[in-house]
OpenMM code with the backbone's topology and positions (N, CA, C; nanometers):
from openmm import Vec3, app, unit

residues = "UNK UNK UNK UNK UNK UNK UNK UNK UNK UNK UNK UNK UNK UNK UNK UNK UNK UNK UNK UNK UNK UNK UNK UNK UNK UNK UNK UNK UNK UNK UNK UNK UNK UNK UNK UNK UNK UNK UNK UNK UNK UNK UNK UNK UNK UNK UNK UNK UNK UNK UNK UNK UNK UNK UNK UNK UNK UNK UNK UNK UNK UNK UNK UNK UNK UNK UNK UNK UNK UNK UNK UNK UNK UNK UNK UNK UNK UNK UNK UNK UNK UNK UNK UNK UNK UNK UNK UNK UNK UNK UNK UNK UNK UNK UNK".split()
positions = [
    Vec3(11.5157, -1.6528, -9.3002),
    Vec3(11.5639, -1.5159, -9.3038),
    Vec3(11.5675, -1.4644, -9.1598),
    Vec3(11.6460, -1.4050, -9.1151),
    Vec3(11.7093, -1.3747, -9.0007),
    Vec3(11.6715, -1.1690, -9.0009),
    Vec3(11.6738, -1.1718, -8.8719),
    Vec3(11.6185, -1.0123, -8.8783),
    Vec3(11.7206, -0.9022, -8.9406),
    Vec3(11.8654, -0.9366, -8.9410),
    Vec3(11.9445, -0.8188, -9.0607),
    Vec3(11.9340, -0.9011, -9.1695),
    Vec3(11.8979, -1.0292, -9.2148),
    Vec3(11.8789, -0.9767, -9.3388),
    Vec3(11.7392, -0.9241, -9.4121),
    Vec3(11.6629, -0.9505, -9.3044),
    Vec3(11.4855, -0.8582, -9.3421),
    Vec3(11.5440, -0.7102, -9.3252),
    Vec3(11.5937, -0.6636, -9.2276),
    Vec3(11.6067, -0.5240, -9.2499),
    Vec3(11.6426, -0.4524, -9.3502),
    Vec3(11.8166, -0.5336, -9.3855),
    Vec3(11.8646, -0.5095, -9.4890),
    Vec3(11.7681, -0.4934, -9.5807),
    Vec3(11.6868, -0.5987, -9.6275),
    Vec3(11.6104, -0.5965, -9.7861),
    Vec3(11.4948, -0.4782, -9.7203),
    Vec3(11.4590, -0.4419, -9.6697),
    Vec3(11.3607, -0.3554, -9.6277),
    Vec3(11.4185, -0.2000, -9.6701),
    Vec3(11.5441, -0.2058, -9.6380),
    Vec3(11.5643, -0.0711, -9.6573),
    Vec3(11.6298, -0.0583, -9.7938),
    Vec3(11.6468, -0.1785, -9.8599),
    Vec3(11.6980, -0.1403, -10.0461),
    Vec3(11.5692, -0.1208, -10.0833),
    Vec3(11.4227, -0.1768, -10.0522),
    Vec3(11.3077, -0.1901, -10.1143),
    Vec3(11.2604, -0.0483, -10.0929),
    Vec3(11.2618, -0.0315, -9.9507),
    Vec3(11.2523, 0.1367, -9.9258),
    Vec3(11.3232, 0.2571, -9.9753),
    Vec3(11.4735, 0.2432, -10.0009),
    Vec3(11.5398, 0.3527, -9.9964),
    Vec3(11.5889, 0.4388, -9.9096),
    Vec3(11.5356, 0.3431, -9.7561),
    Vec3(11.6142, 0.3772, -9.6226),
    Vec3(11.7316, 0.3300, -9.5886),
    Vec3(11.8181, 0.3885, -9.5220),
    Vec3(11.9654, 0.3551, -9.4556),
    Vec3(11.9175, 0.2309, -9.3588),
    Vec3(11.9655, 0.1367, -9.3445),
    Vec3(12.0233, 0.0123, -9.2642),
    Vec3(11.8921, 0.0774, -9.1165),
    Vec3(12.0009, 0.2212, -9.0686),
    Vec3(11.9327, 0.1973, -8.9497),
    Vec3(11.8501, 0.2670, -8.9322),
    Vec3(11.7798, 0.3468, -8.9847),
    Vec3(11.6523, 0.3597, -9.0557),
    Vec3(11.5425, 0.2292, -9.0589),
    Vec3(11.5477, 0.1916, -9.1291),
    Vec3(11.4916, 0.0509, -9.1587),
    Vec3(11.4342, -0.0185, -9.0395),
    Vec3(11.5571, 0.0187, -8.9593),
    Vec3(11.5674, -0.1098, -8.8290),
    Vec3(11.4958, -0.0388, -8.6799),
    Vec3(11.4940, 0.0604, -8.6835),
    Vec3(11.4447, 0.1685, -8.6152),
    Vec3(11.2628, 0.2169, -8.5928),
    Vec3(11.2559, 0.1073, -8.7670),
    Vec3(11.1132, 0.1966, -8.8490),
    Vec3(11.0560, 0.0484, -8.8108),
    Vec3(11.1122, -0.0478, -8.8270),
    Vec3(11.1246, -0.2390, -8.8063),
    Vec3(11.0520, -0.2431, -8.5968),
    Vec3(11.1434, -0.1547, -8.5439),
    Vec3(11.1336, -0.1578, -8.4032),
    Vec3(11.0212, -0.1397, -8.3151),
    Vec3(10.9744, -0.0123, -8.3943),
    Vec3(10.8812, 0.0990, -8.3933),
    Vec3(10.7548, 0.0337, -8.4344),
    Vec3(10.7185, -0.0925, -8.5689),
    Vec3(10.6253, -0.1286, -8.5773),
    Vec3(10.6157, -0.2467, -8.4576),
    Vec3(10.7051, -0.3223, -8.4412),
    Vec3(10.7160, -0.4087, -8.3457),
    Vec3(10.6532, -0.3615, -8.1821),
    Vec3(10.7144, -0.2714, -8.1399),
    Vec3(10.6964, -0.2240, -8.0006),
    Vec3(10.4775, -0.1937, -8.0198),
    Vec3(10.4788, -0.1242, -8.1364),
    Vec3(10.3857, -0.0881, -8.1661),
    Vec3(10.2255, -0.1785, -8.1360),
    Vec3(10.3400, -0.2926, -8.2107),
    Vec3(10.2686, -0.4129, -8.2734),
    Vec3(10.1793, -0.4898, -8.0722),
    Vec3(10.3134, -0.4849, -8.0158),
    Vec3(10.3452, -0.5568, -7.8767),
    Vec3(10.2397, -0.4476, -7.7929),
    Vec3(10.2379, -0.3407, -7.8039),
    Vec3(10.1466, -0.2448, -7.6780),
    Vec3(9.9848, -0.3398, -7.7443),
    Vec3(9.9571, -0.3160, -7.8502),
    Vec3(9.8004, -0.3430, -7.8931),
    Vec3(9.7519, -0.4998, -7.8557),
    Vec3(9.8861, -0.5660, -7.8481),
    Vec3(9.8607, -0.7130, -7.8430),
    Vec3(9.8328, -0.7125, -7.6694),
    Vec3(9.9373, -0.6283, -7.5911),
    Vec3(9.9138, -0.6088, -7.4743),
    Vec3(9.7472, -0.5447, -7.4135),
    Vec3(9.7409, -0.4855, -7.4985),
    Vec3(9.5811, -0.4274, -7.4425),
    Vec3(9.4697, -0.5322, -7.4948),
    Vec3(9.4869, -0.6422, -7.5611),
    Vec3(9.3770, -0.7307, -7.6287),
    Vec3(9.3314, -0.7093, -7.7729),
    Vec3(9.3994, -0.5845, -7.8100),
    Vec3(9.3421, -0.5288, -7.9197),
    Vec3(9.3849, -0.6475, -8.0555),
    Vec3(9.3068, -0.6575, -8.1812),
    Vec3(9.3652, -0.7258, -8.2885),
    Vec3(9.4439, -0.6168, -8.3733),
    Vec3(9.5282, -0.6895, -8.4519),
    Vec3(9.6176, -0.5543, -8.5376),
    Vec3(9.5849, -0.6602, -8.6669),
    Vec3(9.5310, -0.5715, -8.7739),
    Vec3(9.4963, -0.6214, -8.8748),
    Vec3(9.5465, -0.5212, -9.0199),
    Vec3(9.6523, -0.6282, -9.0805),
    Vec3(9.7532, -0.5794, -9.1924),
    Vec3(9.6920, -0.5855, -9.3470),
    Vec3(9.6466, -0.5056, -9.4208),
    Vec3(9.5626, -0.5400, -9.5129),
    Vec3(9.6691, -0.6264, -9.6693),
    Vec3(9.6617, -0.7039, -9.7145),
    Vec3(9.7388, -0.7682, -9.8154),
    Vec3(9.8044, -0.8759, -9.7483),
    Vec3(9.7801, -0.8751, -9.5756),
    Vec3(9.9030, -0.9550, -9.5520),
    Vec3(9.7821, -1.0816, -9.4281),
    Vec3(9.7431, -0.9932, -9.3388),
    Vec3(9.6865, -1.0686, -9.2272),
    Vec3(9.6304, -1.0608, -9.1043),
    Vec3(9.5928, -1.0827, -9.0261),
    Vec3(9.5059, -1.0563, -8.8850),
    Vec3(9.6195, -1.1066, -8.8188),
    Vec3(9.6239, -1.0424, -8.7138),
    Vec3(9.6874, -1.0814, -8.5455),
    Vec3(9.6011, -1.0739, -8.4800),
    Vec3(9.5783, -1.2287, -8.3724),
    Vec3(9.4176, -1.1758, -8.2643),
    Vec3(9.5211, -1.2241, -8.1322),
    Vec3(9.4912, -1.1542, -8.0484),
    Vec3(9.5014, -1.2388, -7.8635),
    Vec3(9.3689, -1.3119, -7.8734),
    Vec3(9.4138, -1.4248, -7.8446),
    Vec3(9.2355, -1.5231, -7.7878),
    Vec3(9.2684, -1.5568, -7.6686),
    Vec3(9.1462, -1.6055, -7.5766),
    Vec3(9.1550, -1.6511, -7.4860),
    Vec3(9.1255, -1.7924, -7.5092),
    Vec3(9.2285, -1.8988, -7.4364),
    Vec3(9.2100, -1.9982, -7.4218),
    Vec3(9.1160, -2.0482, -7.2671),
    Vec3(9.0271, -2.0976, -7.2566),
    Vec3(8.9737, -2.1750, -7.1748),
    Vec3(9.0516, -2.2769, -7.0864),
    Vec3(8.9942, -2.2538, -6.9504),
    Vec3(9.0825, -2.3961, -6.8583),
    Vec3(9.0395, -2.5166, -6.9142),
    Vec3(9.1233, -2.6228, -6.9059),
    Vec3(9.0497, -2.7028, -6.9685),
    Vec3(9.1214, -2.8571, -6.8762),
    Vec3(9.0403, -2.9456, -6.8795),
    Vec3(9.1187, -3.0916, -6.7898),
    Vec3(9.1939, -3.1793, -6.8833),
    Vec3(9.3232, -3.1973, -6.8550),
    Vec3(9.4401, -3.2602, -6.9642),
    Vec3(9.4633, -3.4163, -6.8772),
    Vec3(9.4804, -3.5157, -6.9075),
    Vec3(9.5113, -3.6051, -6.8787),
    Vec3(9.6416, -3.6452, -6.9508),
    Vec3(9.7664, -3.7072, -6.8403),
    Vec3(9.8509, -3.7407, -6.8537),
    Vec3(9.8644, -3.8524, -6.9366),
    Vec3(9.9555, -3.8756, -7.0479),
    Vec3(9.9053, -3.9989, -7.1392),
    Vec3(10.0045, -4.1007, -7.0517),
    Vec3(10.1337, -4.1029, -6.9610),
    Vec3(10.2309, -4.1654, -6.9190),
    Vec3(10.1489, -4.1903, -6.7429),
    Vec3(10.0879, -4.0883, -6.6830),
    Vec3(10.0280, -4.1725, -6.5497),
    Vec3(9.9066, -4.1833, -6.5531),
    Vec3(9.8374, -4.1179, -6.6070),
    Vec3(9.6526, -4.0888, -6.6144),
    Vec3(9.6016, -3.9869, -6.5311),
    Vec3(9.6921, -3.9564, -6.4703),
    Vec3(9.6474, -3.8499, -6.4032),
    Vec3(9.5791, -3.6985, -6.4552),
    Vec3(9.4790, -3.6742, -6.3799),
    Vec3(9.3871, -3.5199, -6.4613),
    Vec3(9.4724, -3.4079, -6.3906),
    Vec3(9.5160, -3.3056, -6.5054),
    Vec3(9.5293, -3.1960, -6.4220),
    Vec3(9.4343, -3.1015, -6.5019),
    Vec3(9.4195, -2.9546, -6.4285),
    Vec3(9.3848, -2.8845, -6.4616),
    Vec3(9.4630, -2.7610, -6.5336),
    Vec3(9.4472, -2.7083, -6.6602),
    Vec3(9.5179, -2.6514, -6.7053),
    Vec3(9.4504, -2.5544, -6.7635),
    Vec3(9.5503, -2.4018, -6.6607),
    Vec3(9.4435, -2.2454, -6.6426),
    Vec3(9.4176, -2.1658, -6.7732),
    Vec3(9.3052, -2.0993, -6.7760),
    Vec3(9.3421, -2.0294, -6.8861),
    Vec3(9.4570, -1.9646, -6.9208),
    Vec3(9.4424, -1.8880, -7.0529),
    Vec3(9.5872, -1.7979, -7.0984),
    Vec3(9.5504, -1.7706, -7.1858),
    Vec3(9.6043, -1.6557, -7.2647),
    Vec3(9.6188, -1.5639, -7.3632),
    Vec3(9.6797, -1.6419, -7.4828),
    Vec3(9.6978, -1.6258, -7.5902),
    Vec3(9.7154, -1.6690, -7.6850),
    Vec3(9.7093, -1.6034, -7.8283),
    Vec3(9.8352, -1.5727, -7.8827),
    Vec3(9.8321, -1.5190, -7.9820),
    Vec3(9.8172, -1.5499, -8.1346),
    Vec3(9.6988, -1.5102, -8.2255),
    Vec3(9.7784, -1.5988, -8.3595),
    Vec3(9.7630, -1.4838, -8.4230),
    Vec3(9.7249, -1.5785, -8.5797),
    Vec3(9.7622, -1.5104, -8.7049),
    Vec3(9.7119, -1.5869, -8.7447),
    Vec3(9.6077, -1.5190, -8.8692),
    Vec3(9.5281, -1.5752, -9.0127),
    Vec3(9.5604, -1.4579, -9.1204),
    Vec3(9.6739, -1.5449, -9.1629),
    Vec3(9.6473, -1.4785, -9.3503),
    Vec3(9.5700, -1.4231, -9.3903),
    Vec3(9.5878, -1.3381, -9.5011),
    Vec3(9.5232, -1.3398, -9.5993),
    Vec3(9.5036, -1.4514, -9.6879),
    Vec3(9.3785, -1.4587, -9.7352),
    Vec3(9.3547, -1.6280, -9.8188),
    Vec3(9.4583, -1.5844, -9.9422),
    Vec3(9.5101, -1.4734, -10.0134),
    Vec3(9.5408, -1.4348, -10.1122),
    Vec3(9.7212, -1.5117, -10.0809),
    Vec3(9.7646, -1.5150, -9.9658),
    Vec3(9.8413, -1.5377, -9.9106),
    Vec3(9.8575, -1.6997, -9.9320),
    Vec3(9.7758, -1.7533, -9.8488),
    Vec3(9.7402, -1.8585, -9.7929),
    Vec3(9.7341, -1.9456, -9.9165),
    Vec3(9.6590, -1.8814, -10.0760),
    Vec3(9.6379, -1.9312, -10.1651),
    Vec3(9.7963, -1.9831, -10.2173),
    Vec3(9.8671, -1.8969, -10.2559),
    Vec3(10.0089, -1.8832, -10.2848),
    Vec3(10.1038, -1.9779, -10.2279),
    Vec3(10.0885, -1.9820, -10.0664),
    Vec3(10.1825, -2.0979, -10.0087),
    Vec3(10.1180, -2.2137, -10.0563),
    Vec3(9.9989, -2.2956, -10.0319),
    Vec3(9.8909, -2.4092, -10.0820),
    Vec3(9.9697, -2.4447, -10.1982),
    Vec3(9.9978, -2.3679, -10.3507),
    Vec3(10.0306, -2.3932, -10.4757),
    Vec3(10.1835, -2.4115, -10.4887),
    Vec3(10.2683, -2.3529, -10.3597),
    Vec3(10.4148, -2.3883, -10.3896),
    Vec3(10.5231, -2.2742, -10.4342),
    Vec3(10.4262, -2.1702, -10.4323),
    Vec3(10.5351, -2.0134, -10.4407),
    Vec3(10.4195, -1.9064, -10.5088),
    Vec3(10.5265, -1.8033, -10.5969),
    Vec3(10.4530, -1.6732, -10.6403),
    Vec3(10.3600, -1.7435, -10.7426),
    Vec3(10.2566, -1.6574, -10.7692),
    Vec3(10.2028, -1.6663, -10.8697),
    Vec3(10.2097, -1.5980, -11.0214),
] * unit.nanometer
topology = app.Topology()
chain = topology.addChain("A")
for resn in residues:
    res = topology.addResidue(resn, chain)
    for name in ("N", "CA", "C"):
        topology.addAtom(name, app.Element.getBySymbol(name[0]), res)
């Protein structure tokens, strides 16, 4: 699914106009992007956690020369489900 057609279904489910929807779509996004920017987690209830972690430097060895490099920390974004979620994909669809 591609982002007009999430919008689209967002705003028949809502009862908002197209750009409405996409505006309200933007707004959580930008939203979403400042908190991730400050370190903060954004946590969606029914749906899931967003965390920034920090990854550690860590020494990688080349599997083609052997050579060690060092590779710096960084930021890193995920996502953990909800298990209610998580349960649902595991079994193969809705319940």
């Amino acid at each position: 699914m591609n982002n007009k057609e999430f919008v689209t279904l967002l705003a028949g489910r809502t009862g908002m106009k197209v750009s409405e929807a996409q505006k309200t779509m933007e707004s959580i996004i930008s939203i979403m992007g400042d908190c991730f920017q400050e370190g903060d987690t954004v946590q969606m209830a029914n749906f899931g956690t967003f965390e920034v972690k920090k990854k550690l430097e860590r020494i990688m060895v080349s599997p083609t020369t052997g050579q060690r490099m060092l590779v710096p920390p960084k930021l890193a974004l995920t996502f953990k489900p909800n298990p209610t979620w998580k349960d649902m994909i595991k079994k193969g669809g809705t319940e």
